[in-house]
Structure formats: C-alpha cells, structure tokens
C-alpha distance (Angstrom), angle and dihedral (degrees) to the residues before:
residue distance angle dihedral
X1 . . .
X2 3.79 . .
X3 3.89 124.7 .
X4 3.55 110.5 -140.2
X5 4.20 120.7 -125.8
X6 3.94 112.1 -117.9
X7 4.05 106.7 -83.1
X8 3.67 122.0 -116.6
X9 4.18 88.9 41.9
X10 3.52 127.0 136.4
X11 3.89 112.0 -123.3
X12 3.34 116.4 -76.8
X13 3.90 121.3 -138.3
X14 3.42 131.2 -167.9
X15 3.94 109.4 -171.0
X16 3.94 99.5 -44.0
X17 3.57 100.6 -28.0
X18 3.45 127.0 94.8
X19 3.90 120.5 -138.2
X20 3.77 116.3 -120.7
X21 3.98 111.9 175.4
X22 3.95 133.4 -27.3
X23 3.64 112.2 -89.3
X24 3.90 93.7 -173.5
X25 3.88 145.4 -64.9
X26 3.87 136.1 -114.5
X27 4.31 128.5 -175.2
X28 3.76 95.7 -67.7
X29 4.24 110.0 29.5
X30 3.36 150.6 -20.9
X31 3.93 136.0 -89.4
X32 4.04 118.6 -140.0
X33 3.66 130.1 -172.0
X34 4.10 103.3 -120.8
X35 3.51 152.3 172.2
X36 3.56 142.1 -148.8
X37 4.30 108.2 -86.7
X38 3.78 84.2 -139.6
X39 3.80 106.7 49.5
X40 3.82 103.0 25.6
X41 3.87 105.8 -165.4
X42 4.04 140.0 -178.8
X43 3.89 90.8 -152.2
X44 4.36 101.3 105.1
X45 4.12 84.1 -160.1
X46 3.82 86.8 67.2
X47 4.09 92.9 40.5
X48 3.86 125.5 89.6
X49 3.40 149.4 -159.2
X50 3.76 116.8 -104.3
X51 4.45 113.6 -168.9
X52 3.71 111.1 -168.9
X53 3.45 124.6 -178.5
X54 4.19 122.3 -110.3
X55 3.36 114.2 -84.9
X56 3.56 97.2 -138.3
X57 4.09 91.8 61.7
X58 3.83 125.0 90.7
X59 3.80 114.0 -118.5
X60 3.43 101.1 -146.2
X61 3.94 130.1 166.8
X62 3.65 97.8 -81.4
X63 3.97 93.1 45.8
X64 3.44 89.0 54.2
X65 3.96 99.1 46.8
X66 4.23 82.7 46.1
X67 3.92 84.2 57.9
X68 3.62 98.9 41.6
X69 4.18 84.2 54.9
X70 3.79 90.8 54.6
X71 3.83 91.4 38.8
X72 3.99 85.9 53.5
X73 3.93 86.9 34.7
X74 4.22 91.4 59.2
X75 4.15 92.5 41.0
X76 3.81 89.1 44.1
X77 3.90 90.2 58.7
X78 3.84 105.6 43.9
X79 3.54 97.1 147.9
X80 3.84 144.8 124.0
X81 4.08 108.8 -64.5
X82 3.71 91.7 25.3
X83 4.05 126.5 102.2
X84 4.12 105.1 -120.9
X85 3.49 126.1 -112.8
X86 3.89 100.8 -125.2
X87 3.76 103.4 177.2
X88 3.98 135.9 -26.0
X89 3.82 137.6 171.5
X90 4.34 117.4 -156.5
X91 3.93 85.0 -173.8
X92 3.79 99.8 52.8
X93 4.14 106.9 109.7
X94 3.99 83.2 -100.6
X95 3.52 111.4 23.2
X96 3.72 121.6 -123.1
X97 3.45 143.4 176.8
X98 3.92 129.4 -171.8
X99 4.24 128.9 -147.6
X100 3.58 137.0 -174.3
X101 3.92 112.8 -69.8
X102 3.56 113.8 -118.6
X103 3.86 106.9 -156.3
X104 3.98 97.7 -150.9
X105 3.97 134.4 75.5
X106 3.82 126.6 -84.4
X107 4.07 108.9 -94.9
X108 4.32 79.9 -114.2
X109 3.56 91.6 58.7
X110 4.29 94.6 38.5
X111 3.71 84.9 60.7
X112 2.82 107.2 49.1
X113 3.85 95.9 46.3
X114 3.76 96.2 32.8
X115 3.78 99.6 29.6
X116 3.53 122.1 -133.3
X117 3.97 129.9 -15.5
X118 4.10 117.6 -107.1
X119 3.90 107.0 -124.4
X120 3.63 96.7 -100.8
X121 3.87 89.9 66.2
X122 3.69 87.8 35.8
X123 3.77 97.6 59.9
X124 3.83 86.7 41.4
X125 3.97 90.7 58.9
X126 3.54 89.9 43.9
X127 3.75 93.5 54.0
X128 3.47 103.8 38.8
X129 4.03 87.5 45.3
X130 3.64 89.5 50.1
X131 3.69 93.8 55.6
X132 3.60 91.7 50.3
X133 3.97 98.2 53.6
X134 4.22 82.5 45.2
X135 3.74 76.8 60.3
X136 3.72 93.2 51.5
X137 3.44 101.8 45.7
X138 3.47 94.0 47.6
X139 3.62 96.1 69.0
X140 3.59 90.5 42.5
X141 3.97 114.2 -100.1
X142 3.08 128.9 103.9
X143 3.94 128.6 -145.3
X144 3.55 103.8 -139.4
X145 3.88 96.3 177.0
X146 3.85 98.5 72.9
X147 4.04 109.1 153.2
X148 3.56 136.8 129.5
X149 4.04 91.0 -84.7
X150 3.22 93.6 66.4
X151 3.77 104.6 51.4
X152 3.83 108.1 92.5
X153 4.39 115.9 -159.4
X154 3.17 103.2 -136.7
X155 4.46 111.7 179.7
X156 3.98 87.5 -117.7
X157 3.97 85.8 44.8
X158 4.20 152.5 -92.2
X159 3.22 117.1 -13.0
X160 4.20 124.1 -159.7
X161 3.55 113.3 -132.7
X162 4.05 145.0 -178.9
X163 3.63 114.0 35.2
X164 3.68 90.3 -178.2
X165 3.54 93.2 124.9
X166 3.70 104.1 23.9
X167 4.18 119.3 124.2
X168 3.31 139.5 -150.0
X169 3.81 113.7 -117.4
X170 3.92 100.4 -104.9
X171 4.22 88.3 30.8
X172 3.69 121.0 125.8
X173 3.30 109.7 -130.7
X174 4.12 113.2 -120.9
X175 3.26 103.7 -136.2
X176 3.81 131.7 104.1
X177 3.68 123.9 -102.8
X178 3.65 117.6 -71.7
X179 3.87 90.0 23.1
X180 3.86 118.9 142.9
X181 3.67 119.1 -167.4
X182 3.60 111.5 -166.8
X183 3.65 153.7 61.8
X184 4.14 124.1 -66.1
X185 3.43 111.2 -128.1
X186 3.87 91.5 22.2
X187 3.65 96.5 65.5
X188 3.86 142.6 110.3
X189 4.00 120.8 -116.6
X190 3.77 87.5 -129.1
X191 3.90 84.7 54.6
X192 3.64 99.7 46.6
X193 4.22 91.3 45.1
X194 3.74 98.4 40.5
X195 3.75 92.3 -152.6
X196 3.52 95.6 107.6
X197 3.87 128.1 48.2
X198 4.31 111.6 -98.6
X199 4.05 92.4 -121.8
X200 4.23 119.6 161.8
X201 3.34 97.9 -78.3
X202 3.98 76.0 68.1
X203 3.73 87.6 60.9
X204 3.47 89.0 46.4
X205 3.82 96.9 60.6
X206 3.90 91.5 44.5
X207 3.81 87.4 52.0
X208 4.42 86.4 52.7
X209 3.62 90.6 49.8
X210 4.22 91.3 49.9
X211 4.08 93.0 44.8
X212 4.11 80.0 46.2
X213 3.75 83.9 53.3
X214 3.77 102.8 44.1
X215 3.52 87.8 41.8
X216 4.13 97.8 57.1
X217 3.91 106.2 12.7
X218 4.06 84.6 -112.9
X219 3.80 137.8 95.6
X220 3.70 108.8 -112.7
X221 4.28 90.2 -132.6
X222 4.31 90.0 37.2
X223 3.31 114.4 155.0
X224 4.01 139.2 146.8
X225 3.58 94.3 -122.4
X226 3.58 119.6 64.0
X227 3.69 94.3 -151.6
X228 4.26 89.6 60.4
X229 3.59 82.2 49.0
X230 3.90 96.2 62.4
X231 3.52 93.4 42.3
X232 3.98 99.2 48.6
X233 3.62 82.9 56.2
X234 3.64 96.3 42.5
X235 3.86 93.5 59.4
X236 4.41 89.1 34.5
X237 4.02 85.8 -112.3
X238 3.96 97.7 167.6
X239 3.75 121.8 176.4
X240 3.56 106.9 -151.6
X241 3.85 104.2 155.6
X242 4.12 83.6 122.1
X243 3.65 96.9 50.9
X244 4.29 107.8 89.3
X245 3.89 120.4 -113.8
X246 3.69 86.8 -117.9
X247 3.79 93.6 85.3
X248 3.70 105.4 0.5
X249 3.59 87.7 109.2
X250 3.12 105.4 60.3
X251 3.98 91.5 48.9
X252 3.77 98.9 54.6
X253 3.89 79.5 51.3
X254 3.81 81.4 58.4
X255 3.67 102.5 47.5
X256 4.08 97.4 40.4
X257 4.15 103.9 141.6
X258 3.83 88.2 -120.3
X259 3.94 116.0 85.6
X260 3.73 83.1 -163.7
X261 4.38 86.2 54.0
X262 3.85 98.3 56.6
X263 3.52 125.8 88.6
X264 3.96 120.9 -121.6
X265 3.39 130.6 -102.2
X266 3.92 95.7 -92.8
X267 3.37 94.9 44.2
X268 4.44 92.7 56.1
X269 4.02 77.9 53.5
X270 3.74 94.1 58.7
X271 3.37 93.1 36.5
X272 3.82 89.9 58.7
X273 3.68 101.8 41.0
X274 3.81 136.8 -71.2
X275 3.92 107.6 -42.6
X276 3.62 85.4 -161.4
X277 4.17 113.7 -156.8
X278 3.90 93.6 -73.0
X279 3.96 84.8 81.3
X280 4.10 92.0 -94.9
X281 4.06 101.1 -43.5
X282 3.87 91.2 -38.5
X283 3.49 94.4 141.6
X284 3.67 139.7 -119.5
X285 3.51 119.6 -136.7
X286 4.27 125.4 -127.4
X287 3.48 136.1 -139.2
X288 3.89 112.2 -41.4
X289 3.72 86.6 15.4
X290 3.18 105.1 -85.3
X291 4.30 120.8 152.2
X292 3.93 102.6 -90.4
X293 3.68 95.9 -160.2
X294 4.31 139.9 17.0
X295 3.69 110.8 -113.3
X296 4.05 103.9 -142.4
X297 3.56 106.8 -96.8
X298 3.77 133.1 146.5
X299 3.66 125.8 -90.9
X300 4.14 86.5 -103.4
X301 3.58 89.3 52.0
X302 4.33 94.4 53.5
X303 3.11 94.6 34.3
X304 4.26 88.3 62.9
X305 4.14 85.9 43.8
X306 3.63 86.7 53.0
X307 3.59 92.9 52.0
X308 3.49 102.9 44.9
X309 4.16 89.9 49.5
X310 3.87 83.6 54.8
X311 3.77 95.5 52.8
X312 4.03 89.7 41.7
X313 3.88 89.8 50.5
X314 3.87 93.1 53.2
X315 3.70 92.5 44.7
X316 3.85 84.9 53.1
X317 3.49 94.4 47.3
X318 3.41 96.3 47.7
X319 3.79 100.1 51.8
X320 4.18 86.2 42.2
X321 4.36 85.2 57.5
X322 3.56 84.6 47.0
X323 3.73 94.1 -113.3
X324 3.90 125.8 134.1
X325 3.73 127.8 -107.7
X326 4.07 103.0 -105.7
X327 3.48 105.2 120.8
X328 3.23 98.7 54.9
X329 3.60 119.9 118.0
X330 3.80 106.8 -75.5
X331 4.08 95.6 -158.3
X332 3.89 109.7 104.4
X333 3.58 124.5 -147.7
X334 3.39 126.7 -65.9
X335 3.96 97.7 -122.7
X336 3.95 124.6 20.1
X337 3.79 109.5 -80.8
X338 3.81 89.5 -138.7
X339 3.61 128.6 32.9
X340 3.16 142.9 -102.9
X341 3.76 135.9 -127.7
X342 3.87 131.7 -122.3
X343 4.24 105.3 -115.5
X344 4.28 84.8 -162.2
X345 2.75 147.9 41.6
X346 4.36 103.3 -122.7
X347 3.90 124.4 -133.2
X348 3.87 120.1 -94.0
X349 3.40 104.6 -140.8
C-alpha cells in the first residue's frame, strides 16, 4: 500500500507535480504517488508516478547521461503493456521523471499476499506481457530487468515498468567492468556469464522465469544461497514441479540455455492466447480515464487494485481540500516498487 509523507510538512513539489505518499524506494531514489500542483485530483487514472533520485547521491555527468538513457529508454517504448512516461527533466538539480500510476500491487507483492495465480490469469500475464516486450524489442531496446517487482496489476491488466537499466541494441552499457545490473534469480545465463551479448531472447528467459513465478509463488532458480542461484541459472537448471502442465511448456521453451532455442516475444503471445491489439488485455482506459475493461485476475489480486485506488483517491482528495497526507496508511509495500541494482558481479562456481 501507500507510505504516508511525514505530517506537519509543507507540500512537496517536484517540477509541477505535487507529491502525495511514498510508493517505494530502490538503490538510487524514490518513487511517490503525485499529482499535478495545478489541478489537484482524487481520480488515480489522472495520477503519476514521480522517481527522484536520493538526495544524498552526487549527480554527476555520467549519472545524468545514465538517466537521460532511461528517460529516452521509457519515451522510446510508449506502447501497449508499458507504464507511460508522462513528464521528466535530466537537468533539474535531482533529476526526475514521472509515469502513469498504476493503482494495483507489483506481481512480487500479489504473490506473496495472494499466493500464486490460477492458469487462466497466468496465461493472460504471459500474453499480455509478451506483447509488451514484442513492443520493446521492436523499437530496439531491450528491458533487461524483467522480474516480478517490476510487473505492476493494474484492473485493465500488467503493466511493464522501470527502464532504468534498459539498452538500446547497439548501446554500450555504462557501467564499469565487472558490473551486473539486474536481479538474481530473474536473470539470463548470458547475463550472469557475460561471455555472450544480453540480446531479447535474454528478455525472453527473464519473462519464463516470472510466468514460472506467477504461476507457483516460487522463482524457478530459488535457492538460499546466492551462489546456487548463479549456477542453477548458469547451467538453465529450472525447478518447475510447482508450475501447472497447462503452460509449463511453453515456459521451459522460454528458459532453454540457448538464446538461439527460445522463442520471441510474439511468438510466447501466440503461444498463450490471442494478445489481441490492447497489448494482451492490458487495458485501455475511457473517457475521464477511467479502466475500460477487468483484466482476469483472482479475487486476491482485485481486491489489492481496489485497495490501492482507495488509498490513491484519499491522497487525492486530501491534497485537492488542501489537507496533508497523514492518515494515510503508514504500511509500505511489501517488495520495493523499483528495483534495485546488482553492486558485483557474483562468483560462478
């Protein structure tokens, strides 16, 4: 749910939004639910999501190019799946940028609270995920920090979020040597080795191990020690006794060792069902904004959305009366709203 802001604050703005509550952190910033200062509003369709950076970091040249590339990164892929890219500013003292608010939980956060999804809503993810990385590639970047964190459930459907470490196809990556951006557990064995170039069949693995995920309530590579982890992956050693029949064939297609083996994006959403052209039951949104159509989750799953659309409206509706934010729920969220980076590069055994 919603962190609230300290009481007895002024406002706080970041260019000309208006922060509401504290959606979550990751290594470099923070994401907040906001508003426009101008036209204050209770409606979470017409909300966003504003990441700033931490203020204790120094925004130097190369931290500023880094978020120009996810800034172009998130306008590059405005498509159906993907959170928009509302506003940003690289030059601002501390860089921001702002999305669309999704009112609903990460896919983390719905397992872990809900448990797993049924295969319906499974194959429905899958599809509608699918479509959106098609999306992505198609213009050329890849994510490359697919994981259960950064899946938002919207009610009209997934959304794709945090670009911050996505690349364009013929990019270097800026990061020193030995640097591995990513998530363990979540992560392709061409990632992990570094031998061979992270391409979107890379994607495509990441996206087996998060339907493997959804589909069980446990990482296909888990493991209490980090170094098992690395080398599960390493060798494509996926336990997927939890994952149902229905669909576990179409994610060990996904998480084959080969990059050349897997299947592309497009073809996962065919495989799964008809994404159909609104990105796989992602939603489009009506007049005023509103959510046009239910994506089919489980009770659990609407039952978060509906929660997190209540705490957005009050937070709206408090900043419209002119009122702070202080009784707003004060319980964060159960996994980081953005991600985190890798400092290291970890062992292969």
């Amino acid at each position: 749910m919603l962190e609230a802001l300290p009481p007895g604050q002024p406002p706080t703005l970041v260019g000309p939004y208006r922060l509401l509550a504290r959606l979550g952190a990751g290594g470099m910033g923070e994401v907040h639910l906001a508003c426009r200062a101008d036209t204050p509003t209770a409606d979470p369709y017409r909300m966003v999501a504003v990441k700033t950076v931490r203020s204790d970091l120094e925004v130097d040249g190369d931290f500023r190019t880094r978020f120009r590339r996810e800034i172009t990164a998130a306008r590059t892929v405005d498509g159906p799946g993907v959170a928009r890219l509302v506003d940003a500013d690289a030059d601002a003292p501390s860089p921001w940028l702002a999305t669309e608010y999704v009112p609903g939980p990460s896919l983390a956060e719905a397992v872990v609270r809900a448990g797993a999804l049924p295969v319906p809503a499974v194959r429905a993810l899958g599809a509608a995920l699918a479509t959106a990385l098609a999306g992505v590639h198609a213009v050329k970047v890849l994510h490359r920090d697919l994981k259960p964190a950064n899946v938002l459930l919207g009610p009209a459907g997934p959304r794709l979020i945090d670009f911050g470490i996505a690349q364009a196809f013929e990019a270097t990556a800026l990061t020193s040597t030995g640097l591995v951006v990513g998530s363990p557990g979540f992560m392709s064995p061409e990632h992990l080795e570094g031998s061979r170039a992270v391409v979107p069949a890379s994607d495509v693995f990441c996206l087996g191990a998060v339907l493997a995920f959804a589909a069980s309530g446990r990482g296909p590579f888990h493991d209490d020690e980090m170094a098992a982890v690395v080398y599960r992956i390493i060798r494509a050693d996926a336990d997927l006794d939890g994952v149902p029949e229905e669909i576990r064939p179409v994610v060990e297609h996904c998480l084959r060792l080969d990059p050349a083996g897997r299947p592309t994006a497009a073809e996962v959403a065919a495989l799964l069902g008809d994404g159909g052209d609104d990105g796989g039951g992602a939603g489009e949104r009506g007049a005023g904004g509103a959510a046009a159509e239910v994506f089919p989750w489980p009770g659990g799953v609407l039952s978060l959305c509906a929660s997190y659309g209540e705490a957005a409206r009050e937070a709206g509706e408090a900043a419209a009366s002119g009122a702070g934010v202080a009784d707003l729920p004060t319980l964060g969220p159960v996994v980081p709203y953005s991600p985190t980076a890798m400092t290291g590069r970890p062992v292969v055994p």
